[in-house]
C-alpha positions in Angstrom: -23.1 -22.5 -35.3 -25.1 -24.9 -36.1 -26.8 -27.6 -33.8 -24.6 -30.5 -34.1 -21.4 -28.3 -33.5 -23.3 -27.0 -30.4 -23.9 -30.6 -29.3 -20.4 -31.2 -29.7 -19.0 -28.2 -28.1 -20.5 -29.0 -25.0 -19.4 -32.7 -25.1 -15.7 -31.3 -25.6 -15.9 -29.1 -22.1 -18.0 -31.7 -20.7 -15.1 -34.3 -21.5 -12.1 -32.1 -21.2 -13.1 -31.6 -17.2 -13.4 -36.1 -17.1 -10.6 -36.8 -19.6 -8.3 -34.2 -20.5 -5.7 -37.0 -21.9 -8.0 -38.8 -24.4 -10.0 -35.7 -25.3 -9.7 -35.6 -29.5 -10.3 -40.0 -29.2 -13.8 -39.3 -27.1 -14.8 -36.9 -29.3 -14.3 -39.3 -32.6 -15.9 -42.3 -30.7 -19.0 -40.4 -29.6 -19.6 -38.9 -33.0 -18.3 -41.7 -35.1 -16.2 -39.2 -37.2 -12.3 -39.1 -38.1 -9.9 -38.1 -35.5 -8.7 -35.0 -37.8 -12.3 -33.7 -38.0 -12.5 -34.0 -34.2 -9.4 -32.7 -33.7 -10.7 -29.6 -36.1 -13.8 -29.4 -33.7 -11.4 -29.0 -30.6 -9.0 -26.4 -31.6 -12.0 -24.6 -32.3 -12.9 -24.5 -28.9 -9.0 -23.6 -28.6 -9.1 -21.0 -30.4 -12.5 -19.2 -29.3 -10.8 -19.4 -25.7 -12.7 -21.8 -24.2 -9.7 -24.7 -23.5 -6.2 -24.4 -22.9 -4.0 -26.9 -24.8 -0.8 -28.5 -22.8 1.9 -31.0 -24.2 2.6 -32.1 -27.7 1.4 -35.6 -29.2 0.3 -38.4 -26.5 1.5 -35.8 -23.8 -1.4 -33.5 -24.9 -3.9 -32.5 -22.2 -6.9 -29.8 -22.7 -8.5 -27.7 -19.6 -11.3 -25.3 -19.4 -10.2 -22.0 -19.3 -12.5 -20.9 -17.0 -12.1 -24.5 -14.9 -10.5 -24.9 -11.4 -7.1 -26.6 -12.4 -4.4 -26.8 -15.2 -1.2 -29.0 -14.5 1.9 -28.0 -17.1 5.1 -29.8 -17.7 8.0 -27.9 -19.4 11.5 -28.6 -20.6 14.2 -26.6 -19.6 15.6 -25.4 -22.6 17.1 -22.3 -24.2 14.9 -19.3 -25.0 12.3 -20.4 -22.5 10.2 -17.4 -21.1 8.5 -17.9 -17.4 5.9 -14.7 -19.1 5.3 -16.7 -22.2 4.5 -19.9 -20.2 2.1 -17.5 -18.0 0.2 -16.0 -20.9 -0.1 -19.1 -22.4 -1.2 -21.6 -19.6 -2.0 -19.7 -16.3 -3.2 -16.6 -17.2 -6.7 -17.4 -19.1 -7.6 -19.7 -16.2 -7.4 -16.2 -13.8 -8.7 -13.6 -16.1 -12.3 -14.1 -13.9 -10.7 -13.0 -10.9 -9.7 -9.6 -9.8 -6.8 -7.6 -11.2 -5.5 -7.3 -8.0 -5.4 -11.3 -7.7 -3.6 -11.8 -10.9 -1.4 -8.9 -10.3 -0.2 -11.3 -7.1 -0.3 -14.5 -9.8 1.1 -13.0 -12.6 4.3 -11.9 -10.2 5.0 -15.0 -7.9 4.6 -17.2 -10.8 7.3 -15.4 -13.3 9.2 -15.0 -10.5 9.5 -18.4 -9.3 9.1 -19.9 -12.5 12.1 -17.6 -14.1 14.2 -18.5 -10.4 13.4 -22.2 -11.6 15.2 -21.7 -14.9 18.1 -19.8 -14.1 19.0 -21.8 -11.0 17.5 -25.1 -10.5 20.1 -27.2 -12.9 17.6 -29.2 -13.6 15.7 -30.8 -17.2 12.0 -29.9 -16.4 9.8 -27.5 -14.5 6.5 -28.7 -13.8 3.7 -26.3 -12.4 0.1 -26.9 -11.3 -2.8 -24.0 -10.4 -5.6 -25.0 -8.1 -9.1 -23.2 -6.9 -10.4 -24.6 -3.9 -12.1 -23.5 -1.1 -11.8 -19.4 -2.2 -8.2 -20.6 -2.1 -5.5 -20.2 -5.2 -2.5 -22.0 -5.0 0.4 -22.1 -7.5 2.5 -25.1 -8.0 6.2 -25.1 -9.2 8.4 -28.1 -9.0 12.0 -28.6 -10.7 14.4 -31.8 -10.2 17.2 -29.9 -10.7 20.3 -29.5 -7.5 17.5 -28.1 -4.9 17.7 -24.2 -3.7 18.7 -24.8 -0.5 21.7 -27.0 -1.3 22.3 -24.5 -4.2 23.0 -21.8 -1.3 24.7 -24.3 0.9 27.2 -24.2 -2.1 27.1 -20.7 -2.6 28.1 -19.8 1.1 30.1 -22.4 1.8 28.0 -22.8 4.7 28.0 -25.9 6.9 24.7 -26.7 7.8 21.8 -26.5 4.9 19.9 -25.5 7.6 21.5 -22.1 7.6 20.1 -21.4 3.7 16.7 -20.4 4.6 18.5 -17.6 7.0 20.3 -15.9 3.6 17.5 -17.0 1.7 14.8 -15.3 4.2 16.7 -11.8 4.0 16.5 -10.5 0.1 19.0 -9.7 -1.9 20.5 -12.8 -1.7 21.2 -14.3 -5.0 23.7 -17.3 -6.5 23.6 -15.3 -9.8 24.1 -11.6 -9.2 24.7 -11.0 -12.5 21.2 -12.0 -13.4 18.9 -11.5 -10.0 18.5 -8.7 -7.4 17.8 -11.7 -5.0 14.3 -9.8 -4.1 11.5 -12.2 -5.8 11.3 -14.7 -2.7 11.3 -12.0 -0.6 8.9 -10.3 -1.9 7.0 -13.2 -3.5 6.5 -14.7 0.5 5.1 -11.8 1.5 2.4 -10.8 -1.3 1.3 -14.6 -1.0 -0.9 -15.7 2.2 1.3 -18.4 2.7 4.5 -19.3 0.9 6.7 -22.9 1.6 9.2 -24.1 0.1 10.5 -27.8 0.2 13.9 -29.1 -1.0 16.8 -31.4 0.6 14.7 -32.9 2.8 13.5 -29.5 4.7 10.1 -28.2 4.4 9.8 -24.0 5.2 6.6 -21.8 5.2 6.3 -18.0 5.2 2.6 -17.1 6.8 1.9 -14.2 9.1 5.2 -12.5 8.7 7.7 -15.3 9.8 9.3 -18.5 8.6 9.0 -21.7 10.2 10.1 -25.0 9.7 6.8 -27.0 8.8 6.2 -31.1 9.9 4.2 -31.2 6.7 5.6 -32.6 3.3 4.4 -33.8 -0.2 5.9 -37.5 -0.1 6.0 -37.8 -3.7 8.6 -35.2 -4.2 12.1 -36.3 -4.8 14.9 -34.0 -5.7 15.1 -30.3 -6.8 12.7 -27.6 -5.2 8.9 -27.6 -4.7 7.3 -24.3 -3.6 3.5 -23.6 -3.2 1.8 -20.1 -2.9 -1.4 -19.8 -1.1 -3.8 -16.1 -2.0 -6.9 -16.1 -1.0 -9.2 -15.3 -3.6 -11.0 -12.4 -1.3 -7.5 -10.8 -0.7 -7.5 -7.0 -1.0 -3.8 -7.0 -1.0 -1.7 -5.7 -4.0 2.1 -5.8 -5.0 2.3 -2.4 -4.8 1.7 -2.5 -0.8 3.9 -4.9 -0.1 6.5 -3.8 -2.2 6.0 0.3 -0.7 6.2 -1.5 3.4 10.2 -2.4 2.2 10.9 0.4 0.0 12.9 4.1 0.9 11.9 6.3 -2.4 15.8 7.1 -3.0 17.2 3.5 -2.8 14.3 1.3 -3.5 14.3 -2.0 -1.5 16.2 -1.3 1.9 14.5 -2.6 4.9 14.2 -6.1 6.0 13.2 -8.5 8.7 15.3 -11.4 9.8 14.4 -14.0 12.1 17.4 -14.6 14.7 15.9 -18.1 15.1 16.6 -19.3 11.6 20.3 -18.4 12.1 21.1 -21.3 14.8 19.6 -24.5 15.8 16.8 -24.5 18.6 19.4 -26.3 20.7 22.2 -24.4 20.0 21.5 -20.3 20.9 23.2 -17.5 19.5 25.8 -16.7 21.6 28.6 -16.1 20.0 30.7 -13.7 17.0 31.0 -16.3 14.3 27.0 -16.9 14.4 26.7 -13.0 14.6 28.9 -12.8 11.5 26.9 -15.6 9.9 23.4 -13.1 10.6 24.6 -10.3 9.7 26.2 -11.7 6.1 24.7 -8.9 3.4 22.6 -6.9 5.3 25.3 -4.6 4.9 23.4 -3.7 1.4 19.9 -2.3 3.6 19.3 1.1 5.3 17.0 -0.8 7.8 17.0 -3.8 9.8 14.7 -5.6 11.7 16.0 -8.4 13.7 12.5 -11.0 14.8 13.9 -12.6 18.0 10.6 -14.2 18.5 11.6 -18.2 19.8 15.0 -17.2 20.8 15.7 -18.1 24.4 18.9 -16.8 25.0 21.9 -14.8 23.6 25.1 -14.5 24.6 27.6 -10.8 25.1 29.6 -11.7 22.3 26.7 -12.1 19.8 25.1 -8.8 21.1 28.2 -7.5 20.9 29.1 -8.2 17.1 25.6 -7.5 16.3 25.0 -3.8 18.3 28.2 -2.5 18.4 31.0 -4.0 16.0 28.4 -4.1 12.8 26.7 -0.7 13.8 30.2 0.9 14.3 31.2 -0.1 10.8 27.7 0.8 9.0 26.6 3.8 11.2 23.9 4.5 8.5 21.8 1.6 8.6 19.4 1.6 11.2 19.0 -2.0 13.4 16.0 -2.4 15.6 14.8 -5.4 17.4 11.1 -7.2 18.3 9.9 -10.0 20.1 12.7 -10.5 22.7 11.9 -11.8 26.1 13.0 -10.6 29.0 16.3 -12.3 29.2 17.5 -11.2 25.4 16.2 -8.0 26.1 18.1 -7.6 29.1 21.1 -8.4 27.3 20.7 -6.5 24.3 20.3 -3.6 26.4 23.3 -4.0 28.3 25.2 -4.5 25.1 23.6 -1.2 24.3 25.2 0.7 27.4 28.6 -0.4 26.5 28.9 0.9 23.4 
């Protein structure tokens, strides 16, 4: 390589981290040559793997490959592949980090990404991967129908509130016939944190429970934003999470449910029908965990559905409870003795 190309190589990364849009047009200026030539000069840095090429014409836009950032836009169209959109775009930009980090990437991404075109109904998928701060975060927006009001529909359910409950469980999916309903399950919990903004409501998954965050992106509109947070010093792997929720004859069959997420703060569970509501699919585990953590109060009939009318009709799945204060405990435990 000789010394000019050098000289330009290094102006291409150099101006690819300032000006990703007008790339090829800096590159012609600066050296006073045609815009094919300097074209010629960047997909040469394309193709030795030092950029990452995203969009077509005008849209184009060039990142390092060993940079901090890459933002991707995407039509939904047929024959689109979340893994071909990885290897092409997200993958180089994490092939510095350990496997055990883009084991986590590589997953949440597809997942979400693939969730994205199945369900969203919408036109475009737009994604975004920042470093910062030791942090990796992973960006995927759609402006398609939004996931919560997509399981609103679903259920027939009449609060959109009550989506994140179903959605919180696994194996909840609007499209059996294509999903298990486990990759936001899982994906939440490989993830340091995990939210998920749509119809107006703004969840986050961190330290082993939901909760309803005051935080927002403002410039989000319709369809469904979710952000995942790994740190980049995380010793976690798929496999570990994946082995704290799996029995070796029927694969994934334990879960955690948060009571809380089943009613309003202002409305407790007391009675059968929001029992019913809880307890919707988790007919298909072996274990159940039920997270009563911020729960004030419950009423007989709710314990009552819950301990003795639902165990009585799946006596093989196992149901354990954590977090209660004294009161729910009290009355879980006299629901206990009756039955």
């Amino acid at each position: 390589m000789n010394k000019k190309h050098t000289n330009i190589s290094d102006f291409i990364l150099e101006m690819a981290q300032k000006s990703p849009n007008d790339l090829v047009y800096l590159v012609a200026k600066n050296y006073k040559i045609s815009r094919q030539r300097a074209h010629n000069y960047v997909a040469r840095q394309i193709k030795e793997g030092n950029l990452i090429k995203v969009g077509k014409t005008r849209a184009t836009r060039y990142f390092l490959a060993d940079g901090n950032e890459i933002k991707v836009s995407i039509k939904i169209k047929p024959g689109l592949a979340e893994d071909q959109v990885w290897s092409k775009y997200i993958k180089p930009l994490l092939l510095k980090y350990s496997q055990n980090i883009q084991n986590i990437s590589a997953y949440g991404f597809t997942e979400i990404f693939n969730n994205a075109i199945d369900h969203s109904e919408g036109t475009t998928i737009y994604s975004e991967v920042e470093i910062k701060n030791d942090n990796l975060t992973i960006t995927i927006m759609d402006n398609g129908i939004g996931i919560f009001k997509k399981i609103q529909n679903a259920l027939q359910l009449e609060s959109i509130r009550e989506s994140i409950l179903h959605l919180s469980k696994g194996k909840f999916t609007t499209d059996p016939s294509k999903h298990t309903g486990e990759g936001i399950f899982f994906t939440s919990r490989i993830f340091d944190r995990f939210s998920i903004l749509s119809s107006d409501l703004y969840y986050s998954f961190q330290n082993q429970e939901w909760f309803l965050s005051p935080e927002k992106n403002e410039n989000f509109g319709k369809g469904t934003y979710i952000a995942m947070t790994i740190s980049l010093k995380s010793k976690k792997t798929p496999k570990e999470i994946f082995d704290q929720y799996a029995d070796q004859e029927i694969g994934f069959g334990k879960t955690k449910v948060a009571v809380a997420l089943s009613a309003d703060p202002n409305d407790p569970p007391i009675s059968r029908s929001q029992a019913k509501r809880l307890l919707m699919g988790l007919e298909r585990f072996k274990s159940i965990i039920l997270d009563f953590k911020n729960v004030k109060s419950v009423g007989q009939s709710f314990v009552d559905e819950v301990f003795r009318v639902f165990q009585n009709e799946h006596p093989d799945i196992e149901i354990k409870y954590v977090n209660t204060n004294k009161e729910v405990e009290s009355m879980i435990k006299r629901g206990l003795t009756t039955k």
